[in-house]
Backbone as JSON, one array per atom type, in Angstrom:
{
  "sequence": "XXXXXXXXXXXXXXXXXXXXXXXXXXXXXXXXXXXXXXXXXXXXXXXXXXXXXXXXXXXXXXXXXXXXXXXXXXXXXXXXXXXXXXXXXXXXXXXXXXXXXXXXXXXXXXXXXXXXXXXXXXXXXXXXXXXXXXXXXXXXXXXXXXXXXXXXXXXXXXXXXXXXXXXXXXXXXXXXXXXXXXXXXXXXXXXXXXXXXXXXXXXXXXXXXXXXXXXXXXXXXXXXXXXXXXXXXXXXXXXXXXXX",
  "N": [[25.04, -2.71, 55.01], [22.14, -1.0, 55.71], [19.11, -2.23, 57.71], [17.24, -0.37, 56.5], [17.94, 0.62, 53.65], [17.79, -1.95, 53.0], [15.33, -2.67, 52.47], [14.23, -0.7, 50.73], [15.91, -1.05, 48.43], [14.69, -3.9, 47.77], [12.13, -3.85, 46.77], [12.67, -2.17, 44.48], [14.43, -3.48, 43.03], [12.39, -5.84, 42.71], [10.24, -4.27, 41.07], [12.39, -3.3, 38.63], [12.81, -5.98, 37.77], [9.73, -6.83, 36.68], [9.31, -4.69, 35.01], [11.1, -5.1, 32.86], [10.14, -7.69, 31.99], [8.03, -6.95, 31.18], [8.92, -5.61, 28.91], [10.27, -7.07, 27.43], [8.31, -9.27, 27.2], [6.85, -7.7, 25.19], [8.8, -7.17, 23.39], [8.5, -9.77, 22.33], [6.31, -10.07, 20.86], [6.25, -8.85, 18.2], [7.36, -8.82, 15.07], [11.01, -8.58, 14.38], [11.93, -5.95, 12.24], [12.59, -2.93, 9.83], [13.01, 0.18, 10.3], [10.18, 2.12, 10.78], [8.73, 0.11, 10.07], [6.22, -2.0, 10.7], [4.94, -4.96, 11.94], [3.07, -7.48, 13.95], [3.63, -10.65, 15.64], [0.4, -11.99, 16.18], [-0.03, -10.64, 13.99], [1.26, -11.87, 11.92], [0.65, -14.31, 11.94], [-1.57, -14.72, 11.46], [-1.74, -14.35, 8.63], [-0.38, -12.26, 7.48], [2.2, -10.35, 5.66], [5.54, -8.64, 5.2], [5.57, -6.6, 2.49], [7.67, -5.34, 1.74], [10.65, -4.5, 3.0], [11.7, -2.43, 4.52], [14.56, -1.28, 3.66], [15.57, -2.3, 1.8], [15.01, -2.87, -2.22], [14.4, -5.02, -2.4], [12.21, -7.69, -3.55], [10.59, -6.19, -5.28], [10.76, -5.08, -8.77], [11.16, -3.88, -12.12], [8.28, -2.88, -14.52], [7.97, -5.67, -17.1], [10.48, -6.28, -16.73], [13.62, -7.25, -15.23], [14.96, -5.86, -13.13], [15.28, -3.26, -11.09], [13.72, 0.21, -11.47], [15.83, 3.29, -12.29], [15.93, 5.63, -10.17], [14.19, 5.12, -8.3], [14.29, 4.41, -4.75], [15.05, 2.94, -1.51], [14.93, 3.31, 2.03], [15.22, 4.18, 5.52], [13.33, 2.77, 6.02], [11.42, 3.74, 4.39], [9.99, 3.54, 1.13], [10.74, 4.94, -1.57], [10.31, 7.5, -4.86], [11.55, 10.32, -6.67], [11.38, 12.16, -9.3], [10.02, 11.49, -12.06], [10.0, 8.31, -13.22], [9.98, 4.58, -13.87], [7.43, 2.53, -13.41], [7.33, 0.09, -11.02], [7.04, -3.57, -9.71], [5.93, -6.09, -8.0], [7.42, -9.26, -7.21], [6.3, -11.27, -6.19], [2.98, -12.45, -7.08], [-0.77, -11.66, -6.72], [-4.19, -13.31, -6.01], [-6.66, -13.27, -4.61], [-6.82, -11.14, -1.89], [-5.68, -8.99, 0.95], [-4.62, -5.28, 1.44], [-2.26, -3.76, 2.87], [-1.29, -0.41, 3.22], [0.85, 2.71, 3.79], [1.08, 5.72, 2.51], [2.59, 8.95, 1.09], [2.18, 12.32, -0.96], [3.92, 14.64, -2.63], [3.38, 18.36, -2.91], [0.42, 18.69, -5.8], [1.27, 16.49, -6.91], [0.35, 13.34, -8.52], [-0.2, 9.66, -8.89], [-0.12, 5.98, -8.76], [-1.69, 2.92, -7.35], [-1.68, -0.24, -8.0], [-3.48, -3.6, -8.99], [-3.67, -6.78, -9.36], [-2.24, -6.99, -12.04], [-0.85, -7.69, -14.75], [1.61, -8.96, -17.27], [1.07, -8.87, -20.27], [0.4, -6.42, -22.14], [2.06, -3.56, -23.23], [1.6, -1.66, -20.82], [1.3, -1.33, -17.47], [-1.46, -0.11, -16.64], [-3.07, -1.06, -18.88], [-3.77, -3.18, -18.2], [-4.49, -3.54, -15.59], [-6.36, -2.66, -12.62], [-7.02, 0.38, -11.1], [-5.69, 1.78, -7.93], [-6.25, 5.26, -7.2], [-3.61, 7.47, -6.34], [-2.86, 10.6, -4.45], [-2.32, 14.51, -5.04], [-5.08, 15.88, -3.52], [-5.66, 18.55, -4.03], [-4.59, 19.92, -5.54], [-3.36, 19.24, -7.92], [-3.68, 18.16, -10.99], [-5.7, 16.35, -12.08], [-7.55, 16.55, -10.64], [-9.63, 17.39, -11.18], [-11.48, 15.9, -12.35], [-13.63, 13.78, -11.07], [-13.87, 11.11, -10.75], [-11.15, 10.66, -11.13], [-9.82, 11.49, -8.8], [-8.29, 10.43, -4.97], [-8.28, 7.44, -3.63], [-10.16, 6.63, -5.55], [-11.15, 4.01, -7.97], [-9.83, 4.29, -10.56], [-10.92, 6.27, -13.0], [-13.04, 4.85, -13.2], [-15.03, 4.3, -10.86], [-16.04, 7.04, -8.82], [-14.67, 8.33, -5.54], [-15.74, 9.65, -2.39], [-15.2, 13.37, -1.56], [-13.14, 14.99, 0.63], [-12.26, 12.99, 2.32], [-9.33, 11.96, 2.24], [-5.95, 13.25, 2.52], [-4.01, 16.2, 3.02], [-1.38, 17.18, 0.66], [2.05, 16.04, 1.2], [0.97, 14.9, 3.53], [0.44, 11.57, 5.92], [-1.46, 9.07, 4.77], [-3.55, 6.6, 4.74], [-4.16, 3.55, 3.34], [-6.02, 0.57, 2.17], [-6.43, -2.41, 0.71], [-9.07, -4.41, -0.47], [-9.54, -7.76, -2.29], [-11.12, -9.78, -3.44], [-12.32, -12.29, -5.11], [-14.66, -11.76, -7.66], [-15.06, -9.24, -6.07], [-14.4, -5.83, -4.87], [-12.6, -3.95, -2.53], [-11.75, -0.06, -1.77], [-10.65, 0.99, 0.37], [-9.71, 4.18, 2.19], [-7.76, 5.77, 4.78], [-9.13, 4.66, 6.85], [-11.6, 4.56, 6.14], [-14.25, 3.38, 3.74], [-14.38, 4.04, 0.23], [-14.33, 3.51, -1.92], [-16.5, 0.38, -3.62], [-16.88, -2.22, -5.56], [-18.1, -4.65, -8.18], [-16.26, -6.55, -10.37], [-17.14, -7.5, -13.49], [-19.68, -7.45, -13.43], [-22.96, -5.92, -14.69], [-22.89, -2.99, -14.2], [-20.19, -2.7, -13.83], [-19.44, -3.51, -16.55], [-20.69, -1.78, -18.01], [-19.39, 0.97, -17.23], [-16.4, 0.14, -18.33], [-16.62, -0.26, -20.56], [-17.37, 2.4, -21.48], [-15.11, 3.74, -20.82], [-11.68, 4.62, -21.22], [-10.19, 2.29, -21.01], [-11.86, 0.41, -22.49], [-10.63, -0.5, -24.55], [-8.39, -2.87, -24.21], [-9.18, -5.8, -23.82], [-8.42, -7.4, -22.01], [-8.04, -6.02, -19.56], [-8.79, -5.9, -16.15], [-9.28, -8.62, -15.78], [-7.74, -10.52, -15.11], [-7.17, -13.13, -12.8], [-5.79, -13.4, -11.06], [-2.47, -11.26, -10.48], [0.34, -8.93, -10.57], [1.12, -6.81, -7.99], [1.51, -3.3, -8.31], [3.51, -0.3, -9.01], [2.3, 3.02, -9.49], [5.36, 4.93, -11.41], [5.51, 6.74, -13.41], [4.92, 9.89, -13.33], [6.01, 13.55, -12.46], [7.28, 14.27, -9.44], [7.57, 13.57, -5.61], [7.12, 10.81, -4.4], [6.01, 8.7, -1.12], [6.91, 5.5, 0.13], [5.33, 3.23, 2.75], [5.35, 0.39, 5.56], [4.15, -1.23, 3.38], [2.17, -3.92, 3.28], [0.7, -7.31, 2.9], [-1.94, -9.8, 2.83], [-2.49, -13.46, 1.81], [-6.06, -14.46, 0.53], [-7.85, -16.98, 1.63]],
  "CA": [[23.79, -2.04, 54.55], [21.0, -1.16, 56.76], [17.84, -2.45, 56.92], [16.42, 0.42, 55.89], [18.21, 0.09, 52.83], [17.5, -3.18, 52.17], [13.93, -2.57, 52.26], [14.61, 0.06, 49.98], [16.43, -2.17, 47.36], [14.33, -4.97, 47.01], [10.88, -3.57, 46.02], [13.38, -1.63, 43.54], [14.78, -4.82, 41.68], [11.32, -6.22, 41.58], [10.18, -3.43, 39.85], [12.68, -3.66, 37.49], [12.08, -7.57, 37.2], [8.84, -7.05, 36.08], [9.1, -3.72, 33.96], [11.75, -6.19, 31.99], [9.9, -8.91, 31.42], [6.84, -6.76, 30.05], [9.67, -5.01, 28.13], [10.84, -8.59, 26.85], [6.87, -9.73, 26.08], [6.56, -6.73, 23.75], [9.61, -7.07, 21.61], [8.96, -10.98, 21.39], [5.36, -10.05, 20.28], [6.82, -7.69, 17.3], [8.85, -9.25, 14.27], [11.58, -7.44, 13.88], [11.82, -5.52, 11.0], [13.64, -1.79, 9.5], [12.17, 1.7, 11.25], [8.88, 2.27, 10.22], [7.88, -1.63, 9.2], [5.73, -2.42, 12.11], [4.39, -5.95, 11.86], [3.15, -8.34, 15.68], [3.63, -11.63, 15.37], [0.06, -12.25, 15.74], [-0.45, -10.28, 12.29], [2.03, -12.49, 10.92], [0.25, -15.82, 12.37], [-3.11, -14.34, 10.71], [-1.41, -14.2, 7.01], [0.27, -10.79, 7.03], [3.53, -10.45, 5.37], [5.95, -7.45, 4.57], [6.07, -6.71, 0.93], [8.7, -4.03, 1.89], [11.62, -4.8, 3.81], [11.84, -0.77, 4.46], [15.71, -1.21, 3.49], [15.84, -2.41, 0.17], [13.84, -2.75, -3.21], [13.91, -6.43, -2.55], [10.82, -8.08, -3.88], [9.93, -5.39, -6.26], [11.48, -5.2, -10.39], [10.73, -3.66, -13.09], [7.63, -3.72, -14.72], [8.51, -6.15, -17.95], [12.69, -6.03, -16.21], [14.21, -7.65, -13.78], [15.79, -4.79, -12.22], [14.3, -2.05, -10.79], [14.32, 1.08, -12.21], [16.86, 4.25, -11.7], [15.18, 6.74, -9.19], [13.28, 4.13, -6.67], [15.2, 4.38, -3.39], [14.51, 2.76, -0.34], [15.95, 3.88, 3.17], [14.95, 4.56, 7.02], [11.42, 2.53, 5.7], [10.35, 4.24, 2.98], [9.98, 3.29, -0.48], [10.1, 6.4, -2.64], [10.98, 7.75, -6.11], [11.56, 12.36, -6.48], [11.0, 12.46, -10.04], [9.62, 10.52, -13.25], [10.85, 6.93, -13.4], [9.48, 3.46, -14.77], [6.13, 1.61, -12.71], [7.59, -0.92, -10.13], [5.58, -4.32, -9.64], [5.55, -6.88, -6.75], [8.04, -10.51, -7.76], [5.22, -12.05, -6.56], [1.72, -12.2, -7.99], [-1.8, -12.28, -5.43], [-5.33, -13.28, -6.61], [-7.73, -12.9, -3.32], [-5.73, -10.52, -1.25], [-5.87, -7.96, 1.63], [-3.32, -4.83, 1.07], [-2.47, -2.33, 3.14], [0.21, 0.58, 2.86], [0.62, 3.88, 4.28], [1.45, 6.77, 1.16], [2.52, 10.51, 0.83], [2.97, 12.79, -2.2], [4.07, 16.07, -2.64], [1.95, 18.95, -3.67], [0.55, 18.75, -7.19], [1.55, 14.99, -6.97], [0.07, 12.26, -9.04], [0.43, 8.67, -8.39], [-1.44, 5.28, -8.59], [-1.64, 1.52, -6.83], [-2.73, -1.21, -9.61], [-3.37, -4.38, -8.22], [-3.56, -8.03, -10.57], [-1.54, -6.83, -13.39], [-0.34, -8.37, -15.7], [2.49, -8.08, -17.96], [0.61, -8.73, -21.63], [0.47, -5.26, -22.76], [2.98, -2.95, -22.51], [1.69, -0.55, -19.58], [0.56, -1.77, -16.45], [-2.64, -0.04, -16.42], [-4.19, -1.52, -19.54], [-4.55, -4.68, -17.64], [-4.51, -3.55, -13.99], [-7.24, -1.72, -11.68], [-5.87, 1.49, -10.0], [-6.15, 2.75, -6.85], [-5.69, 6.49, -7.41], [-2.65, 8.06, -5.52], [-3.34, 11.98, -5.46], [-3.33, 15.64, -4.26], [-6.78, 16.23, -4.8], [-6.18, 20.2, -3.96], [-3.63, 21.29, -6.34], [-3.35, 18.24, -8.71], [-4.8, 18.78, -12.78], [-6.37, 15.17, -12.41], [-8.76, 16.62, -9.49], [-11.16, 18.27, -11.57], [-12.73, 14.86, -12.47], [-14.49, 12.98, -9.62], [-13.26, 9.24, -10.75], [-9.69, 10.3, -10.93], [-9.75, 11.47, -7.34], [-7.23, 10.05, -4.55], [-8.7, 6.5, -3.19], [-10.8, 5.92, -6.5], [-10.81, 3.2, -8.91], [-9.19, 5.36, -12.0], [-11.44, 6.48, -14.53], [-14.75, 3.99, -13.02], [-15.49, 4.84, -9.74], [-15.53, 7.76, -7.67], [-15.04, 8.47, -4.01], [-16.28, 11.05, -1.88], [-14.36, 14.28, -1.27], [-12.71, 15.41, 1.69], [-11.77, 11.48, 3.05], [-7.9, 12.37, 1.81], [-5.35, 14.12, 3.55], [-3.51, 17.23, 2.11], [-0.23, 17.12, 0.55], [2.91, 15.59, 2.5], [1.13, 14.09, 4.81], [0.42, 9.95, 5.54], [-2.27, 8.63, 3.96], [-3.9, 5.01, 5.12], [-4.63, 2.8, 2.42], [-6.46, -0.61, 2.37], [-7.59, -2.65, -0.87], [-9.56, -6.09, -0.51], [-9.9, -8.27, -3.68], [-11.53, -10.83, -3.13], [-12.88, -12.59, -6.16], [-14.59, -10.3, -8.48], [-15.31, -8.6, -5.66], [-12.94, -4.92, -4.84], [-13.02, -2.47, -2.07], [-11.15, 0.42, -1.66], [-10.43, 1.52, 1.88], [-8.97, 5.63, 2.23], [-7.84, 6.57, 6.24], [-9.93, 3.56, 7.84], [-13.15, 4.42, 5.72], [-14.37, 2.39, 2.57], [-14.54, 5.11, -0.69], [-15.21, 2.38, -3.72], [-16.86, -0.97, -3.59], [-17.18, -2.92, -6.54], [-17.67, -6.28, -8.57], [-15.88, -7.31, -11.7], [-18.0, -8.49, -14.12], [-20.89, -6.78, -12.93], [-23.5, -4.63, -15.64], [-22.75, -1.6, -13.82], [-18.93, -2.69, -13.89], [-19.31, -3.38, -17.72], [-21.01, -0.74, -18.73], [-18.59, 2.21, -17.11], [-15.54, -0.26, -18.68], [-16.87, -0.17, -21.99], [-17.35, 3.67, -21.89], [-13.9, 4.6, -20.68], [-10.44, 4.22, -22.62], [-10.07, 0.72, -20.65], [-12.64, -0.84, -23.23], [-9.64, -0.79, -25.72], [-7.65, -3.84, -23.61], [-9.87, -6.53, -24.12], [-8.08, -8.44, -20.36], [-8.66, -4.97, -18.76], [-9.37, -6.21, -15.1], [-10.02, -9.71, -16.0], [-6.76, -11.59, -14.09], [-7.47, -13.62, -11.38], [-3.97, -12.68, -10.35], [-1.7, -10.74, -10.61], [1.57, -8.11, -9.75], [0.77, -5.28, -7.01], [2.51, -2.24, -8.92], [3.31, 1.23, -7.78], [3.05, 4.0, -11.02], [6.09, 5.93, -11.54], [5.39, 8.09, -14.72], [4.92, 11.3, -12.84], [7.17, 13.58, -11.71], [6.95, 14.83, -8.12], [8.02, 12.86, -4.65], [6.16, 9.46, -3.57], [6.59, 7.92, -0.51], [5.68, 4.62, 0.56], [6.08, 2.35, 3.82], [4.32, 0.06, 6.14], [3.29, -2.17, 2.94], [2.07, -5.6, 3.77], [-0.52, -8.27, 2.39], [-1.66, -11.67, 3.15], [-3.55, -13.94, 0.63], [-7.48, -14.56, 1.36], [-8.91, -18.5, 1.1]],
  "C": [[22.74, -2.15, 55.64], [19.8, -1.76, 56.2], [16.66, -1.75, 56.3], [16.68, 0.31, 54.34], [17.71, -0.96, 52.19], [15.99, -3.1, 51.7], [13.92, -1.95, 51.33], [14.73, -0.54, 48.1], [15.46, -2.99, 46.85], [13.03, -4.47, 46.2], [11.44, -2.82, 44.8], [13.71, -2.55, 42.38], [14.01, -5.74, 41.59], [10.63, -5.26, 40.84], [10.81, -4.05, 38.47], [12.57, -5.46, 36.96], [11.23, -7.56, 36.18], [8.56, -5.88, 34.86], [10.31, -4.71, 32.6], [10.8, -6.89, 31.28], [8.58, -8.47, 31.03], [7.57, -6.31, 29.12], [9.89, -6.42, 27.04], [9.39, -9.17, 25.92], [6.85, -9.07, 24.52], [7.31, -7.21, 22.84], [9.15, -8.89, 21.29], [6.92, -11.15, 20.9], [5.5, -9.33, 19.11], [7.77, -8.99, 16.66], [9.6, -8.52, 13.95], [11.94, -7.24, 12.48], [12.53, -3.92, 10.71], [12.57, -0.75, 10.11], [10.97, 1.72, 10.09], [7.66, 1.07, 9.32], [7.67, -2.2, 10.91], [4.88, -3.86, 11.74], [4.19, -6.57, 14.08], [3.09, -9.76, 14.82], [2.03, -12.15, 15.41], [-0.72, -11.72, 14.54], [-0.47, -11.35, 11.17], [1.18, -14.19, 11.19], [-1.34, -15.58, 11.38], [-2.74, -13.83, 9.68], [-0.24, -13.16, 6.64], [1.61, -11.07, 6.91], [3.99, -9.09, 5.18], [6.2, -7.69, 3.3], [6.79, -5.7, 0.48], [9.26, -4.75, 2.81], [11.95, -3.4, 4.97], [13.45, -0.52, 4.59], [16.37, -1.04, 2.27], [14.64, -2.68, -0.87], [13.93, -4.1, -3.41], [12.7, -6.91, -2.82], [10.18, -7.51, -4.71], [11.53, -5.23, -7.74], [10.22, -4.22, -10.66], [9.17, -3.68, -13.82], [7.91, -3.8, -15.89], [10.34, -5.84, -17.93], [12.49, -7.01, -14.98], [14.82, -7.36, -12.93], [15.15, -4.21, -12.16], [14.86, -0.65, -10.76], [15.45, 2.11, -11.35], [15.64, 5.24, -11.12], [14.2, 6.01, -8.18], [14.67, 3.97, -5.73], [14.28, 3.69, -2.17], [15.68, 2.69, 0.8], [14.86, 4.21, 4.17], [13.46, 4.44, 6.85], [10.83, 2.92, 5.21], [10.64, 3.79, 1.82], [9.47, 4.7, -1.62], [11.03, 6.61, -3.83], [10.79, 9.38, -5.92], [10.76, 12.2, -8.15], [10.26, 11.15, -11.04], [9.95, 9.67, -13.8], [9.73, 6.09, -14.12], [8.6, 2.64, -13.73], [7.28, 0.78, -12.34], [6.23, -2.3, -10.24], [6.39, -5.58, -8.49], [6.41, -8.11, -7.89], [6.85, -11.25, -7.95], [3.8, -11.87, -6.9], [0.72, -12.69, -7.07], [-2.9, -12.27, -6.13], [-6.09, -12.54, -5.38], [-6.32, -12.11, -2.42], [-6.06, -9.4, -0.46], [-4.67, -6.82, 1.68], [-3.48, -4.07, 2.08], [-1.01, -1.56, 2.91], [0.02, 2.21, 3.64], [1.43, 4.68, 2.89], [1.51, 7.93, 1.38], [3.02, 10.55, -0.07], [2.76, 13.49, -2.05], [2.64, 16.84, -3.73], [2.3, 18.68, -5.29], [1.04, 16.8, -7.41], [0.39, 14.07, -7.49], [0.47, 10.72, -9.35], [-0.4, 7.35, -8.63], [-0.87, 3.68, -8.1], [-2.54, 0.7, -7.64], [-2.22, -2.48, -8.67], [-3.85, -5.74, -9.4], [-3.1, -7.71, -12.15], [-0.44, -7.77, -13.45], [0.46, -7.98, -16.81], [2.49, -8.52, -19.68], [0.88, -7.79, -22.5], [1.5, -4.34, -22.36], [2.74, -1.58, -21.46], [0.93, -1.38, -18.52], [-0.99, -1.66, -15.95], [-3.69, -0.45, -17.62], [-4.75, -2.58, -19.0], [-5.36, -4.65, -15.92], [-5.44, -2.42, -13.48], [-6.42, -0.97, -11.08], [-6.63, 2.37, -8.75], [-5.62, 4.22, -6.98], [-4.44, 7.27, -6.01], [-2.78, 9.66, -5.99], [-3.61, 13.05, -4.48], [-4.21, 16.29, -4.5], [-6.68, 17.92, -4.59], [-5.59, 20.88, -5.2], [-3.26, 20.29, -7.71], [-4.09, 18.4, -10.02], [-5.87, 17.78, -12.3], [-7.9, 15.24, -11.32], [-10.12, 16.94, -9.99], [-12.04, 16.85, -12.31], [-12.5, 13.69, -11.56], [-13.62, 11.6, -10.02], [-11.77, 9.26, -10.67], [-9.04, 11.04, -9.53], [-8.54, 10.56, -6.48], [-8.48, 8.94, -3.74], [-9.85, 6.21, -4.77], [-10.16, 4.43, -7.26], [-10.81, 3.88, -10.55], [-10.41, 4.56, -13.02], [-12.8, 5.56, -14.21], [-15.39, 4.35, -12.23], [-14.91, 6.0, -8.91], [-15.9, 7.66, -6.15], [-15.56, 9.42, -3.41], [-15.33, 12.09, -1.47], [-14.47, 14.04, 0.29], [-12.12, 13.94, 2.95], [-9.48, 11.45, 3.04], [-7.36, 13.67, 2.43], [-4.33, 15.05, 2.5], [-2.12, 16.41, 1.87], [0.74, 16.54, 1.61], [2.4, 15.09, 3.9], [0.69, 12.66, 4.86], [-0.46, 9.78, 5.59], [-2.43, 6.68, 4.51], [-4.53, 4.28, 3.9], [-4.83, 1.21, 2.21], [-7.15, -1.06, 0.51], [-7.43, -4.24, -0.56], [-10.37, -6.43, -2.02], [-10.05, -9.6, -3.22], [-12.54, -12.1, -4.23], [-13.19, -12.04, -7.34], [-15.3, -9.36, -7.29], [-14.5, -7.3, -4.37], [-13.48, -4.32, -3.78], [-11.79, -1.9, -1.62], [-11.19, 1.0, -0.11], [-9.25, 3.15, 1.77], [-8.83, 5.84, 4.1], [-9.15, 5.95, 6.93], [-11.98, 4.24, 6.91], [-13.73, 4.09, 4.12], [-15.06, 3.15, 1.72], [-15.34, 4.23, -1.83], [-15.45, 1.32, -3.04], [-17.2, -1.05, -5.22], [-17.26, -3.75, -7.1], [-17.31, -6.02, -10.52], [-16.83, -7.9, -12.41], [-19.68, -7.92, -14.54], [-21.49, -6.0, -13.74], [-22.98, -3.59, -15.02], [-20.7, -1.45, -14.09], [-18.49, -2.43, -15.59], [-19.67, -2.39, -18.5], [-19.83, 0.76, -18.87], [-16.99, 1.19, -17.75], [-15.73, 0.25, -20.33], [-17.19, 1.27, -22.54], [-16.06, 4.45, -21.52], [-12.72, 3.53, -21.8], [-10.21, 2.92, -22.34], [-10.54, -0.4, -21.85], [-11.63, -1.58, -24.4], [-8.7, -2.27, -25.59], [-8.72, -4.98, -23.29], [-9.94, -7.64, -22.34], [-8.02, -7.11, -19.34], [-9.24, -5.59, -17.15], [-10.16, -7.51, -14.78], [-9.32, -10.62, -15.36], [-7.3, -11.86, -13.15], [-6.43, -13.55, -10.69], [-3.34, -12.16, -11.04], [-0.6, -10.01, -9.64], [1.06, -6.83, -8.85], [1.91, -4.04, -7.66], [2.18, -0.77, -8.63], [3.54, 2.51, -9.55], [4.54, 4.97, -10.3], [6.44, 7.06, -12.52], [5.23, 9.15, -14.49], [5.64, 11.7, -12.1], [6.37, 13.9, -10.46], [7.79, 13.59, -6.93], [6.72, 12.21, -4.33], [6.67, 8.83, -2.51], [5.85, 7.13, 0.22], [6.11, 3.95, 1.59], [5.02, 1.78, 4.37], [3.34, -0.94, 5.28], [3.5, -3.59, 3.23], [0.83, -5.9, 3.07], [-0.93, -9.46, 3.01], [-3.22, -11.58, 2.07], [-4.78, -14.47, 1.68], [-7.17, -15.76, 1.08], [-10.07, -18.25, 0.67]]
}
C-alpha cells in the first residue's frame, strides 16, 4: 500500500471510530423499547415509566375483569380498538401523577381518558374525571363547548381550534397533582382546575356527575381509556411517573 493510501485510510477509520461511538452514546441513552415507545434513560431516571409496552395489552384489564376486553389490539406501538368494546383501565392505580400519551381517532370519533377511577360503581366515569378524546369537526358531542376534545367532560371547557383534525396525532398531557388538575392539548394547557373548589362544586352539582356522590373524590386511582364508541382509536407513546 502506498503512502498515499495510507494517509487515505486512517483519517477514514477515525471517522468511523468516532461516528460509532456517538452512534453507541445514543442507543445507550434510549431504553429500548417496541417502534413508536420512545423513552431516554434520563426520562426514566426522572420518574417516567411506559404504561404501554407498544406490543402487548400488558398492564391494562378490564374495567371490573381481569382480562381485557375483545377488540383492544396492540401492535407496531399502538394501542387501539375499530369498533365498540368495553373501557380498559391501568393494573396499577396513581394519585399525584404526570401523564402523557399521544392519540388519534377517526372522523366522527368519540373517545375519553379518565384518570383516578375507581371501580365502586359500575361505569368508570361516575367516579373518574375525563379528559375528552374527540373530532371536534364532525363529531355530535361538538356542539357543546365542555364536551370538546382536551376538556374535562361535561365541567370545563377548552378553547377551540387547539385540536388537530381527524386521523391525525394528537399530544396529550394531564397533571394531577392533589386536588389540583391540568389538562395539557398539543404542548398548550386547555383546562386548569381544583377539586373541591366552589367553582368545582358548583358546575359538579349542576351536571349528571352530582348523582355519584365519590364523583372525582379518589385520591387514586386506575388511568382508563373509554371504549363504548364505535369508530377507530389509536393510542401510543403512553407513559407516567408518580409526583412527591
Amino acid at each position: 500500500m502506498t503512502k498515499r493510501r495510507v494517509a487515505l485510510v486512517v483519517p477514514f477509520v477515525s471517522l468511523m471510530c468516532i461516528l460509532t461511538a456517538a452512534a453507541c452514546a445514543s442507543r445507550s441513552a434510549m431504553v429500548s423499547s417496541a417502534p413508536g415507545q420512545v423513552i431516554t434513560r434520563a426520562e426514566q431516571s426522572d420518574g417516567w415509566r411506559m404504561l404501554f409496552d407498544g406490543a402487548t395489552t400488558k398492564g391494562w384489564r378490564g374495567f371490573r375483569t381481569d382480562t381485557v376486553p375483545a377488540g383492544w389490539k396492540a401492535d407496531s406501538g399502538v394501542l387501539w380498538k375499530e369498533a365498540r368494546t368495553r373501557d380498559i383501565v391501568s393494573v396499577d392505580q396513581f394519585g399525584d401523577f404526570e401523564l402523557s400519551l399521544e392519540w388519534k381517532i377517526a372522523s366522527r370519533g368519540n373517545a375519553g381518558l379518565f384518570y383516578r377511577g375507581t371501580e365502586e360503581y359500575s361505569r368508570i366515569y361516575w367516579s373518574a374525571p375525563e379528559y375528552q378524546l374527540l373530532d371536534d369537526s364532525l363529531a355530535s358531542d361538538n356542539k357543546i363547548e365542555d364536551h370538546r376534545a382536551g376538556s374535562a367532560y361535561g365541567l370545563y371547557a377548552p378553547p377551540r381550534g387547539v385540536v388537530k383534525p381527524a386521523n391525525e396525532w394528537n399530544v396529550t398531557r394531564v397533571l394531577a397533582k392533589g386536588a389540583h388538575v391540568e389538562h395539557w392539548l398539543n404542548g398548550r394547557k386547555v383546562v386548569e382546575y381544583e377539586i373541591g373548589s366552589s367553582d368545582w362544586e358548583a358546575k359538579v352539582k349542576a351536571s349528571k356527575f352530582n348523582a355519584w356522590p365519590n364523583y372525582g373524590r379518589a385520591k387514586k386511582g386506575h388511568i382508563a381509556i373509554q371504549g363504548d364508541h364505535n369508530g377507530r382509536l389509536e393510542l401510543r407513546n403512553i407513559r407516567i411517573r408518580e409526583l412527591k
